[in-house]
C-alpha positions in Angstrom: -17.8 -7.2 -2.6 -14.7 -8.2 -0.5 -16.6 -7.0 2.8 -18.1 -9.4 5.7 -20.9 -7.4 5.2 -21.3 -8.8 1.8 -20.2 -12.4 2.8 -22.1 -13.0 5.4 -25.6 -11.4 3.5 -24.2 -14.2 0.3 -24.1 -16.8 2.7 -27.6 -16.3 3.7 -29.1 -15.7 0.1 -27.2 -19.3 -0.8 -28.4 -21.1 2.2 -32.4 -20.2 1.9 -32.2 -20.2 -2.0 -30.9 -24.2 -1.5 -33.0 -24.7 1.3 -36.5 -23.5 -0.4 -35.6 -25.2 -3.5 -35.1 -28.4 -1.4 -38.2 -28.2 0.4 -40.2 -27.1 -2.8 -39.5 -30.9 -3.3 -42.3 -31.1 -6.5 -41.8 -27.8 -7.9 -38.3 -27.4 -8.0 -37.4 -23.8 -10.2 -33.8 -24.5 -10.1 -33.1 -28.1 -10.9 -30.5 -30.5 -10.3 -27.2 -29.3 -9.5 -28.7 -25.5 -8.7 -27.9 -25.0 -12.4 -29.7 -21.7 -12.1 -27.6 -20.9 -9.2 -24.4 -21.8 -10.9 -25.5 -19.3 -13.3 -26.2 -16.9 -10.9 -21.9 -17.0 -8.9 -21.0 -17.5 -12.9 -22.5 -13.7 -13.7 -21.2 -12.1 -9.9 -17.3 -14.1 -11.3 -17.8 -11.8 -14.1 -18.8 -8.5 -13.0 -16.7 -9.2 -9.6 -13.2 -9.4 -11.5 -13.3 -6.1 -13.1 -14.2 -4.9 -10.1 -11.5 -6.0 -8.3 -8.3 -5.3 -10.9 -9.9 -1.5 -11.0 -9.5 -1.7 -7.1 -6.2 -2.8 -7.7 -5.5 -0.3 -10.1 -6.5 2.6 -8.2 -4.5 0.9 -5.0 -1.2 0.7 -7.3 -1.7 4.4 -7.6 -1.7 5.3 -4.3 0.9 3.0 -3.5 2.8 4.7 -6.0 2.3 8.4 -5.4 3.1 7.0 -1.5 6.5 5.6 -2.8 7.3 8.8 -5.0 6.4 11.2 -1.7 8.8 8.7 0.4 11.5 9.1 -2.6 11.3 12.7 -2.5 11.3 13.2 1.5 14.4 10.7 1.1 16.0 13.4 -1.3 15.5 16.2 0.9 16.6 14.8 4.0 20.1 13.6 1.4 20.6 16.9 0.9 20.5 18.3 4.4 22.6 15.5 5.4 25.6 16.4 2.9 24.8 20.5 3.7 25.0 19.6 7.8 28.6 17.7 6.6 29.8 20.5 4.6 29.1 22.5 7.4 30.7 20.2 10.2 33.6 19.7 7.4 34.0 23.6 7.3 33.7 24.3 11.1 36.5 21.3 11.7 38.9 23.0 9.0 38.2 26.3 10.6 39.5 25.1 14.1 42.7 23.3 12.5 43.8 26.1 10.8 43.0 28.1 14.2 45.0 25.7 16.1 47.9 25.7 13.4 48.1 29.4 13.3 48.6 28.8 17.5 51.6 26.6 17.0 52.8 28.8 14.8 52.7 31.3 16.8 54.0 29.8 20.2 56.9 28.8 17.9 58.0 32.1 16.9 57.9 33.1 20.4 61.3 32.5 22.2 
C-alpha cells in the first residue's frame, strides 16, 4: 500500500473514475460529491490502518532483536576490553617488579 507502484496505479483509478462519471453527464452512477467514491478511500482507510500498525509491529521487532544483537556485541567487546587491561595491567607490574628487583640489585653491589 505504501509503494509508488500502488500510488501511481490509485491515481489513475481516481482520475478516470471522476473523469467517466463527469462525462457520463446524464447517467451519473456516483453522484454529487463522488459519494460512492468517498465510500470507496473510507473502506481502503479501514483495511489500510491495520495494515500498517502490523507493519509496524513486525518492524519494532526487528528493530529490537537489531538493538539486543548490538547490546550483546557491545558486551563482548566490554569484556575483551577489561581482559586486554588486565593483561596490559599484569605485563606493566611484571616489568616494575623486574626493574625493582634491578635496583635492588645494583644496590647490593659495591
Amino acid at each position: 500500500m505504501g509503494s509508488w507502484k500502488f500510488i501511481i496505479i490509485q491515481t489513475i483509478l481516481v482520475v478516470l473514475w471522476m473523469t467517466l462519471n463527469l462525462i457520463a453527464f446524464v447517467k451519473h452512477w456516483d453522484v454529487y460529491p463522488f459519494i460512492l467514491l468517498n465510500l470507496v478511500f473510507s473502506t481502503q482507510a479501514a483495511y489500510a490502518a491495520p495494515i500498517i500498525m502490523m507493519a509496524q509491529n513486525r518492524q519494532n521487532e526487528r528493530d529490537r532483536a537489531q538493538a539486543q544483537a548490538d547490546y550483546q556485541t557491545n558486551i563482548d567487546a566490554k569484556m575483551e576490553i577489561e581482559a586486554l587491561a588486565t593483561q596490559l595491567n599484569n605485563i606493566e607490574v611484571h616489568k616494575l617488579d623486574k626493574i625493582i628487583n634491578m635496583l635492588e640489585e645494583m644496590r647490593k653491589q659495591p
